[in-house]
N, C-alpha and C positions, 0 to 999 in steps of 0.2 A: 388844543393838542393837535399835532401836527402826525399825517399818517405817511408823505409821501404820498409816492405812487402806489401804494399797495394795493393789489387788490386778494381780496377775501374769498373763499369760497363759501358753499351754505353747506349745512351740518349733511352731510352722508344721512341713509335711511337708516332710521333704527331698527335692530332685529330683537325678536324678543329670543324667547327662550326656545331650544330647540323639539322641546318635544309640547310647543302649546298647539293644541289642537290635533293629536295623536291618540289614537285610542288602543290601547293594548287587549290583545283576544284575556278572556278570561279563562281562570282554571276548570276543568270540572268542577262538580259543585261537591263531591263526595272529599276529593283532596283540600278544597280552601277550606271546608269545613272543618276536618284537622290538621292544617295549617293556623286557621285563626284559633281554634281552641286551644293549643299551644302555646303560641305566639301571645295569648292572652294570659295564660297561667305565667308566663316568664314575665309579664310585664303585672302583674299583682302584686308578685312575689316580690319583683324590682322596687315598687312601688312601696310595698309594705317594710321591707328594708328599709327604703331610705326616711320613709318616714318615722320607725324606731329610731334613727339615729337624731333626725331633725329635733324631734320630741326631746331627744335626752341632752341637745344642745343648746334647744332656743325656745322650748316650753312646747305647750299644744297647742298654742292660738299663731305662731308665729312660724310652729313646723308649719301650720294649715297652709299658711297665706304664699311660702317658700313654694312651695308643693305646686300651688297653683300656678305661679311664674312660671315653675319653669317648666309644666307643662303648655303653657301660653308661647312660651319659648320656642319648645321644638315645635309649635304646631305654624309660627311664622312661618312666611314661603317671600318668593323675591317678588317685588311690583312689577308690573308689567309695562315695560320702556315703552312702549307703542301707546300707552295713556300717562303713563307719570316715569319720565325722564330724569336719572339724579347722575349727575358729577360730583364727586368727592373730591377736596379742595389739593390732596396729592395726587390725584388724577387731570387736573386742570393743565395744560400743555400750555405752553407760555412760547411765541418765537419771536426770532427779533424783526423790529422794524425795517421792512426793505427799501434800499433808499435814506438811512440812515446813519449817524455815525454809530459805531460799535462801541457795543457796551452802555449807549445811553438809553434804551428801555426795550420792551418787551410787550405783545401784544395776544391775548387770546378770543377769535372768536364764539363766543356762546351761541350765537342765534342769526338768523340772517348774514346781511350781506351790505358792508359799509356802500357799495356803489353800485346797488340795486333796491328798485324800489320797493317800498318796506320796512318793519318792522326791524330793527337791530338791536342786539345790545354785546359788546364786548369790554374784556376787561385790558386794562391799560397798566402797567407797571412802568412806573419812572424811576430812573436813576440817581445819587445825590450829583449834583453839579453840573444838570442840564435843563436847559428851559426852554419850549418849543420858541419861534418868531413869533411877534403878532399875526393872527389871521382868524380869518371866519368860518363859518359853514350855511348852506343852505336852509339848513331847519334846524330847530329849536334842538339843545342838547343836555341832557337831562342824566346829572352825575351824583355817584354818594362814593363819598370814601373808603374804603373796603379797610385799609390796615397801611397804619405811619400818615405824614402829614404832609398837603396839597398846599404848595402855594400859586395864588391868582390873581391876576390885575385885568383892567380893561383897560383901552385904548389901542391905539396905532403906533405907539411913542413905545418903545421897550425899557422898559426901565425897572427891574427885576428887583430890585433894594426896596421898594416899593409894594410889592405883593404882598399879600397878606395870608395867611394860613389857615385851612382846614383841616382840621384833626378829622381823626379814623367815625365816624358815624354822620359826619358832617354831608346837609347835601347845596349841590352847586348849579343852577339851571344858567343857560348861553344860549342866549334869545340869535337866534336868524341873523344875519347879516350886521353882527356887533363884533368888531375888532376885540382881542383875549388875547392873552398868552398865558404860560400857567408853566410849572416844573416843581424841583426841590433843588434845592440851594446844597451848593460845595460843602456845606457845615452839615449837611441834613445825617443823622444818627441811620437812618435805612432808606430803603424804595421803599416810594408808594405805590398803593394798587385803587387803581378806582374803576367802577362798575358804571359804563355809559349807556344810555338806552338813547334812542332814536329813529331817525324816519330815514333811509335811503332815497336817493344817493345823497350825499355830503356835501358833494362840491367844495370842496377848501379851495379858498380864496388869501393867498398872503398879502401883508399891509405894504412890501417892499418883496417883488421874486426877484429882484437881482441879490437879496439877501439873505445866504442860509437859512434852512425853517427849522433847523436845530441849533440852541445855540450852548455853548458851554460859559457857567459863571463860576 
């Protein structure tokens, strides 16, 4: 796969939540005292409620178990980004390749930084009826198919009729300095998306540069 001249930035800092490490004064002890006794009475009552209803819907052994969910429920809280990081797959930002033809794919940073050294991995979204040029990279490149189907050959010779196909769970390793090309064909049903991991910098190397590193079939 073929990047251009792109260059990538590294992820911004993550912030967690705004009030971690805030400590709020507390009440008198005379007011939280009937506060919580209160606050405790409405939530018995809450409580005993909803379990009359459970009971008369889904028996006593299955109100129990209901009861306790969904107290487990409210008592969840959000993880903290600054140790466990999550992106949601409708949150993933996808942009286009710079240096590219439009409309033939789409690239999201995850981690690091394709032309610095280090740890990467981005995900790659290809279009139907585009296929990078042959070319290489610096270091070992380490891919799985995330969703739709990857097709790949090796050599220096482009001959895309020839590639062979990786379905969605499939994985693809591109040893160092071994000529590739890889796409989906004009026929292809969707884009694919594939998750690369690697070592900065890349260095791509094309088999022909007086030759397009995109090419359309």
């Amino acid at each position: 796969m073929n990047h251009g001249d792109m260059k990538t930035g590294t992820p911004g800092k993550k912030r967690g939540p705004h009030n971690v490490g805030s400590h709020r004064p507390l009440p008198d002890s005379g007011n939280s005292v009937t506060l919580n006794l209160s606050g405790n009475a409405r939530n018995i009552s809450r409580r005993t409620a909803l379990r009359s209803t459970l009971v008369g819907l889904f028996g006593g052994s299955m109100a129990g178990l209901l009861l306790e969910f969904a107290a487990g429920e409210a008592r969840a809280e959000s993880i903290n980004p600054n140790q466990t990081f999550v992106v949601e797959p409708n949150d993933i930002q996808f942009k286009p390749w710079q240096g590219l033809p439009q409309a033939s794919g789409e690239m999201a940073m995850m981690y690091g930084d394709l032309n610095k050294p280090g740890p990467y991995l981005v995900l790659m979204k290809w279009n139907p009826g585009w296929f990078s040029a042959p070319h290489n990279y610096g270091t070992d490149r380490i891919c799985v198919v995330v969703s739709g189907t990857w097709w790949v050959n090796s050599g220096a010779d482009f001959t895309p009729a020839q590639a062979v196909p990786v379905h969605a769970g499939g994985f693809v390793l591109r040893h160092a300095r071994t000529w590739h090309y890889d796409g989906v064909p004009a026929d292809g049903k969707e884009p694919v998306i594939i998750a690369v991991f690697g070592m900065g910098p890349v260095d791509i190397r094309l088999a022909d540069p007086g030759q397009p590193s995109w090419r359309r079939v």
